[in-house]
C-alpha positions in Angstrom: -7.2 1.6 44.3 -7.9 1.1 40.5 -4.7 2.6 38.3 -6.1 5.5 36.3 -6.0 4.1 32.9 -6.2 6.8 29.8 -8.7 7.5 26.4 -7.1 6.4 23.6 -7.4 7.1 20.0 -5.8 5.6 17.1 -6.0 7.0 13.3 -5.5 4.9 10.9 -6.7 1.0 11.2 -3.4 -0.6 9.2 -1.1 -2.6 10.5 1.0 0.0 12.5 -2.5 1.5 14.3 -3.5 -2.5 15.2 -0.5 -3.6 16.2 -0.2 -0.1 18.5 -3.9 -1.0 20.1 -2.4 -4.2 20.8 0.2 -3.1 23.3 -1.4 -0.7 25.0 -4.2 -3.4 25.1 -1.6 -5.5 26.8 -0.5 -2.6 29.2 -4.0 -0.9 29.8 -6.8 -3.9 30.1 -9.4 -1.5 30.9 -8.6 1.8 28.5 -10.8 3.2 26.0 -9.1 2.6 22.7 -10.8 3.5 19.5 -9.3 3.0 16.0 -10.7 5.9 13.4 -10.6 4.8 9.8 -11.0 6.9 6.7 -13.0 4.1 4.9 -15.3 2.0 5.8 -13.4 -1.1 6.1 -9.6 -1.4 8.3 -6.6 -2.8 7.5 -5.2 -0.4 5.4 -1.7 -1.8 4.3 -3.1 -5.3 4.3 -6.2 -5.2 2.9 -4.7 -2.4 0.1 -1.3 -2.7 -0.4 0.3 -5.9 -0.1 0.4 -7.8 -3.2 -3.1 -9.5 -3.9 -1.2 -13.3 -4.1 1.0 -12.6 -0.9 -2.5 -14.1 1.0 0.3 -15.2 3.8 1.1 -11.9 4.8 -2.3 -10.7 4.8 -3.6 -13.4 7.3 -2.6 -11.3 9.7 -5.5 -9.5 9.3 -7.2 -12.5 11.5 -5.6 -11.8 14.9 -6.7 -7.8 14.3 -10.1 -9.6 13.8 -9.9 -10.6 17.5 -8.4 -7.6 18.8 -12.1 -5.3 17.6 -13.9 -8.9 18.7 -12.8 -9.7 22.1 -10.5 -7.1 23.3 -13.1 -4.4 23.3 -11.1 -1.9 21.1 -13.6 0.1 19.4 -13.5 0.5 15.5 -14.8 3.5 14.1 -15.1 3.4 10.1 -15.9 6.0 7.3 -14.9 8.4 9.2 -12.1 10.8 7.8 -10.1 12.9 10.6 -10.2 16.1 8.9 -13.0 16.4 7.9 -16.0 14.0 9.6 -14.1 15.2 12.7 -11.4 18.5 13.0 -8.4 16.9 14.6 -8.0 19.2 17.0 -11.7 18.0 18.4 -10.3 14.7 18.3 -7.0 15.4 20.2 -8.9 17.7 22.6 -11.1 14.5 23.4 -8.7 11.7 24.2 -5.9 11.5 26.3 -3.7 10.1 24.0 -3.9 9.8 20.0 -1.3 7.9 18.0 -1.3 8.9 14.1 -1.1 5.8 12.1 -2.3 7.1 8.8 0.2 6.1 6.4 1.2 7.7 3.3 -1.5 8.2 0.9 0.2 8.6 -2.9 3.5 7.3 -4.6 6.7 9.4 -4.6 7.5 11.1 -8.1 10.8 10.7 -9.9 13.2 13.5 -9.0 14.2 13.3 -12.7 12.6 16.1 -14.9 9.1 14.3 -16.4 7.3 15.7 -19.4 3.8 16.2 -18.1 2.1 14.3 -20.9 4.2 11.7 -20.8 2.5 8.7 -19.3 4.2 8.1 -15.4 2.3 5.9 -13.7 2.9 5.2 -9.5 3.2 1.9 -8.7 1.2 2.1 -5.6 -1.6 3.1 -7.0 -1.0 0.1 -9.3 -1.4 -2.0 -6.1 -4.2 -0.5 -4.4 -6.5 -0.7 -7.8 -5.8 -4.8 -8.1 -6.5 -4.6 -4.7 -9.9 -3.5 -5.1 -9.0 0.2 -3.9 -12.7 2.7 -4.3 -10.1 5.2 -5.4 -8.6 4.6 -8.8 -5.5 7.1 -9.3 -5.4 5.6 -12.8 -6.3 6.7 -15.6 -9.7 5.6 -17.0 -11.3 5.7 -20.1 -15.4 7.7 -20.1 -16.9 4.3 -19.2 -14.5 3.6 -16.7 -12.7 1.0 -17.4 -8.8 1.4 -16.6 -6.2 2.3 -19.9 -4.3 -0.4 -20.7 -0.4 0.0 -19.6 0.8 -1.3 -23.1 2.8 -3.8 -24.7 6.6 -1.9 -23.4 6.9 -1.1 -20.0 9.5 0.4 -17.6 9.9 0.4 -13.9 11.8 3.0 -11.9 13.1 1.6 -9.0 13.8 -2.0 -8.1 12.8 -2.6 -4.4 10.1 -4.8 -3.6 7.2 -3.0 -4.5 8.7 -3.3 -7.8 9.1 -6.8 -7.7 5.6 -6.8 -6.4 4.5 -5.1 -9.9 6.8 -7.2 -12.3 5.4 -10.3 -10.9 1.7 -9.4 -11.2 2.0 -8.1 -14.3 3.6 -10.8 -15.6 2.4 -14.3 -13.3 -0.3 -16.6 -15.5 -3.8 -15.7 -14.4 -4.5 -19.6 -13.4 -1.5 -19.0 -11.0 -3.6 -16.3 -8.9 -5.5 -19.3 -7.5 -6.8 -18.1 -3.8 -5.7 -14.5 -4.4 -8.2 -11.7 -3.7 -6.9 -9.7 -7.1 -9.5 -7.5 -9.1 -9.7 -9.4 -12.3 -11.6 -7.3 -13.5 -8.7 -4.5 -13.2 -5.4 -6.4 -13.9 -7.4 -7.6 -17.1 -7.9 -4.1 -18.7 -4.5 -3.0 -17.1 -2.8 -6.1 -19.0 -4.6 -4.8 -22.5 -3.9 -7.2 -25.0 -0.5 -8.2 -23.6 2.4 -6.9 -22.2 5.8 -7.8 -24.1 8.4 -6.3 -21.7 9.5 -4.5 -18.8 12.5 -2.8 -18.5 13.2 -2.2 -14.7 15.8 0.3 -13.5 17.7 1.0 -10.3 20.6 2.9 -9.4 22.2 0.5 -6.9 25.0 -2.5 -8.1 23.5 -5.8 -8.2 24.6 -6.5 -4.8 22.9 -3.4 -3.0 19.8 -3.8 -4.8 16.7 -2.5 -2.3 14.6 -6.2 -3.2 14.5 -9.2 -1.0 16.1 -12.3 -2.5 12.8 -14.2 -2.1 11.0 -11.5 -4.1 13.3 -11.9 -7.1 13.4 -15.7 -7.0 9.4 -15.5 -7.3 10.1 -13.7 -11.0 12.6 -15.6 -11.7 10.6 -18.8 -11.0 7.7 -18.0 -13.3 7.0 -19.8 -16.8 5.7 -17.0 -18.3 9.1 -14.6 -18.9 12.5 -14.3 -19.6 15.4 -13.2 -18.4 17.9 -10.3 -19.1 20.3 -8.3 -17.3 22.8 -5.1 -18.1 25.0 -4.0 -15.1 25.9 -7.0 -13.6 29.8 -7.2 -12.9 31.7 -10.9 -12.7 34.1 -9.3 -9.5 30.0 -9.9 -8.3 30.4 -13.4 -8.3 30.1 -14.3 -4.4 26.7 -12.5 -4.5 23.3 -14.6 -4.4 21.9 -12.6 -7.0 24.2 -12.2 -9.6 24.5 -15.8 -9.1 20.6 -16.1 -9.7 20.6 -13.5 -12.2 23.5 -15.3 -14.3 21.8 -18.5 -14.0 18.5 -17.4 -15.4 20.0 -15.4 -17.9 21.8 -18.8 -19.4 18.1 -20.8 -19.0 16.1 -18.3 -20.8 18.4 -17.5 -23.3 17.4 -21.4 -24.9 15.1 -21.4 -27.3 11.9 -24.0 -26.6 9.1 -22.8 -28.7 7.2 -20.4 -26.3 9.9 -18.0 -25.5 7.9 -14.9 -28.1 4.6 -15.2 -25.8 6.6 -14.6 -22.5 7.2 -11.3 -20.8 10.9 -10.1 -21.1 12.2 -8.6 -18.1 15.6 -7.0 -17.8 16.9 -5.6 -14.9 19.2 -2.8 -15.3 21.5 -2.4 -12.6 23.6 1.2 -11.8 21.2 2.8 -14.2 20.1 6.6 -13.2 17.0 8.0 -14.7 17.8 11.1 -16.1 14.6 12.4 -17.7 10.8 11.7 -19.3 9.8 13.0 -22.3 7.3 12.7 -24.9 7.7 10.9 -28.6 4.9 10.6 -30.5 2.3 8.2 -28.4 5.0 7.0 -26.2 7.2 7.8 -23.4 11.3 8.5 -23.2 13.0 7.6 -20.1 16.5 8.8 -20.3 19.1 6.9 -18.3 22.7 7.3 -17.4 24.4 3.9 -17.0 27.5 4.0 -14.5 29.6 2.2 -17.1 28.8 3.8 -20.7 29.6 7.6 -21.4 26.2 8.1 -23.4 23.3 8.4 -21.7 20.7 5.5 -22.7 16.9 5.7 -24.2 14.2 3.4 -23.8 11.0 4.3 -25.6 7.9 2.5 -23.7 4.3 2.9 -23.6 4.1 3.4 -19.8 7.0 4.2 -16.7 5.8 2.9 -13.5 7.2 4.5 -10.9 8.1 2.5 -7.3 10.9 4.4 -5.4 8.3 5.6 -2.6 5.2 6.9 -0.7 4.7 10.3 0.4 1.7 12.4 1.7 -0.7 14.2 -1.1 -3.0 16.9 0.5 -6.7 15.9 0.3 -7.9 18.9 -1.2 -11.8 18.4 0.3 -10.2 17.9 4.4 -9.9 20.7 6.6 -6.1 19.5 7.7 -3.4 18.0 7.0 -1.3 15.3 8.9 1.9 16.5 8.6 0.6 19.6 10.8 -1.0 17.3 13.4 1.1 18.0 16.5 0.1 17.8 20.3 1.8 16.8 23.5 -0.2 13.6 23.9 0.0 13.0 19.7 2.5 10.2 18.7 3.4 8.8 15.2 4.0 5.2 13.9 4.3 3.5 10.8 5.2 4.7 7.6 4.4 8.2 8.4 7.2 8.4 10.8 9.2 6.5 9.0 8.7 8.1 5.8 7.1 5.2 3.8 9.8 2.9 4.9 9.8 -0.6 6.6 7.4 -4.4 5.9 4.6 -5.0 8.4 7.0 -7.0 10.6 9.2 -3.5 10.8 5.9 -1.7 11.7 5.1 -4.2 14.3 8.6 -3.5 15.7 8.4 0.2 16.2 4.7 0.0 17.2 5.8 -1.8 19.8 8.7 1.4 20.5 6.3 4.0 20.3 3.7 1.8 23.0 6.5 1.6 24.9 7.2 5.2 25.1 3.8 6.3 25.5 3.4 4.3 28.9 6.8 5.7 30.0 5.2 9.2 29.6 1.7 8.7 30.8 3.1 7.1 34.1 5.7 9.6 34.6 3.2 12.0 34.4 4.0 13.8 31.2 0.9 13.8 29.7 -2.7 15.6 30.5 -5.2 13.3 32.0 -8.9 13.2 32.4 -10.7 13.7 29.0 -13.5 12.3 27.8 -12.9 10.1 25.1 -15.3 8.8 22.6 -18.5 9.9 24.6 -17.4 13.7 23.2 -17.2 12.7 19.8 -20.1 10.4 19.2 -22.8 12.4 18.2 -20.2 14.5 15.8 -19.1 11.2 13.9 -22.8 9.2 14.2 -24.1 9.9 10.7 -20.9 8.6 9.3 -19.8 6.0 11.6 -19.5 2.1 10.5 -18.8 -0.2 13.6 -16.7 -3.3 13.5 -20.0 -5.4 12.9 -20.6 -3.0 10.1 -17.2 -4.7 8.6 -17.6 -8.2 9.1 -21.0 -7.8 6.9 -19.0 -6.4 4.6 -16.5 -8.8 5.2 -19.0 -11.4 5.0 -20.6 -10.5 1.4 -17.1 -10.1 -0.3 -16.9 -14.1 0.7 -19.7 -15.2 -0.1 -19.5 -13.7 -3.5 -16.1 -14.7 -4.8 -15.3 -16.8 -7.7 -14.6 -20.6 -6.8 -10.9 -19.9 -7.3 -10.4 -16.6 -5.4 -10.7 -15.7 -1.3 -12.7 -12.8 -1.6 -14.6 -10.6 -3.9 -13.6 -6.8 -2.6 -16.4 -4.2 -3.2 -15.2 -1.0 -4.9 -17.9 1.4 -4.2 -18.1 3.0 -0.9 -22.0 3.5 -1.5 -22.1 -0.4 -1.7 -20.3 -1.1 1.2 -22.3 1.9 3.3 -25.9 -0.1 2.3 -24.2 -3.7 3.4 -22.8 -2.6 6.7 -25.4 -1.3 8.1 -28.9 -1.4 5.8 -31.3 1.6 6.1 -28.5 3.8 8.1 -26.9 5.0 4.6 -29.0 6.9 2.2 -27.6 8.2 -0.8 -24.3 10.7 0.1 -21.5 12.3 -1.3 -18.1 10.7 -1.1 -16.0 10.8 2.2 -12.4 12.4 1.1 -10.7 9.2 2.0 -6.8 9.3 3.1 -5.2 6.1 1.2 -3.9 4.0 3.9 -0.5 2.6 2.9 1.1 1.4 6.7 
């Protein structure tokens, strides 16, 4: 007798929704899994929001190539649950749906922040280098993105921030093999960036970033070094040791020092407030070692202490309502934007896990239909997995001799390359960001 094996369906195609479809691969050769994604491309967290010159971490994309190409897992693309198809049609359809959807906009400072003062998230950053449709930015009429300025700050110093300091301050010729948007970091840069103050409430020693990240900065020809915070009883710690040495190397003088980018980290530093002086920003900051608070007048604050869900406005739900007896969450949306795609690996594994111990102890409802009820609802929309890899294909062929990839940026485009003839001309899906 053949072991009932149950309809899956997994929303969100990032790293946390592939790795998910992997085990239950593992566990249920025969199951109907289908991943739904919001755009028509997957990856999410990979293709989107890892650094564009962090190619390693992004090859992992390959072995989520073969789970679409010989596993028989089904991906559905350009379809937004929400609003292509209600939720509750989708949960009503398979016997099981994992949410893997990410968090779809950056966390805001919990210090007050003058509204027209200009706060930028540092996420959004990301996801425009990255090629992103969806520009949070702000443009100018033709547009083309405003330039950041020639003083910034970052809020925050985990490694998203590092991630930013390092992009924003790395040589072009040094993004050899990368699949950045010069295009985007170019008018982002403006004429040049001078500085970036970066701020984080933790000691030296309990900073959020990983010691590789910072020894990337500290690594890089093109800036210099500062430091307030730092505390000699530190000693013992890699990196105030770092810190201290780089702070004594860039401190020499060799000619080139005034076309570098300063960076200075500011250790036990608490933003207080934004405000507004005259074309420029304010950030307010209480140091745990001076009695005054501290200003720092810059042309842009770049946020990076977070993700958090933003409401699509044009869906017909929201995730964080999405509940069900056979609906399960992974990834950063159970995690609230927390953990690296080897931590989202780790719990999909968990969450597998405990979705075979309920199915086989009989927890869940059995018996629906799966995809076969959904299929004409989701048609006009749908982009198959061959749909990517033409996609896939063009942003190849097309890149420049010195980058991996080309990324299209307009959904339209992408529609007419996947599949020719199917896509006319349409209005724009409401696309949930997926940040894994």
């Amino acid at each position: 007798m053949v072991e009932f094996q149950p309809s899956i369906a997994i929303v969100g195609s990032g790293p946390a929704g592939c790795y998910t479809a992997q085990f239950l691969r593992k566990e249920w050769p025969h199951a109907e899994i289908c991943v739904f994604e919001a755009l028509p491309v997957p990856y999410g967290l990979l293709r989107y929001g890892v650094a564009a010159d962090h190619q390693g971490t992004k090859a992992v994309a390959a072995q989520f190539d073969r789970l679409f190409e010989r596993e028989n897992v089904r991906f559905a693309g350009n379809v937004a649950v929400g609003k292509n198809l209600a939720f509750e049609e989708l949960a009503s359809s398979f016997d099981i749906v994992v949410l893997a959807t990410g968090l779809n906009s950056d966390r805001g400072l919990t210090a007050e922040v003058d509204p027209s003062s200009r706060v930028l998230g540092a996420g959004s950053i990301l996801k425009a280098l990255n090629g992103h449709p969806e520009v949070g930015l702000p443009l100018f009429p033709n547009g083309a993105l405003t330039p950041l300025g020639e003083r910034l700050a970052v809020v925050g110093n985990g490694n998203v921030a590092m991630d930013i300091i390092r992009i924003l301050s790395k040589p072009i010729h040094n993004f050899q093999g990368s699949d950045v948007d010069d295009k985007r970091l170019s008018e982002l840069r403006g004429k040049r960036i001078r500085s970036i103050d970066v701020f984080g409430r933790s000691p030296v020693s309990n900073a959020k970033f990983d010691l590789s990240m910072l020894k990337e900065i500290l690594h890089l020809p093109s800036v210099t070094i500062g430091a307030t915070g730092l505390r000699e009883a530190l000693e013992g710690c890699q990196r105030y040791q770092l810190l201290s040495q780089h702070l004594n190397g860039s401190q020499a003088s060799d000619g080139v020092s005034d076309s570098r980018v300063r960076v200075t980290f500011h250790f036990e530093a608490d933003p207080l407030c934004v405000s507004k002086t005259g074309d420029r920003s304010l950030l307010t900051v209480r140091r745990s070692t001076q009695d005054l608070p501290s200003e720092f007048e810059v042309d842009s604050i770049i946020t990076a202490t977070g993700f958090a869900n933003k409401h699509c406005e044009a869906a017909t739900g929201n995730v964080e309502d999405w509940r069900g007896k056979n609906v399960f969450r992974t990834g950063w949306l159970s995690r609230n934007g927390k953990g690296t795609v080897a931590e989202n690996r780790r719990e999909a594994k968990a969450v597998a896990e405990a979705i075979i111990t309920q199915f086989k102890a009989g927890d869940l409802p059995v018996g629906a239909k799966g995809f076969a009820a959904i299929e004409k609802t989701i048609e006009p929309h749908v982009v198959d997995f061959r749909g990517w890899k033409n996609i896939d294909s063009h942003e190849l062929a097309t890149a420049n001799p010195d980058r991996c990839r080309r990324k299209i940026t307009d959904i339209p485009k992408m529609l007419s390359i996947a599949a020719p003839g199917k896509f006319g001309q349409q209005t724009k899906p409401c696309n949930i960001i997926r940040m894994i």
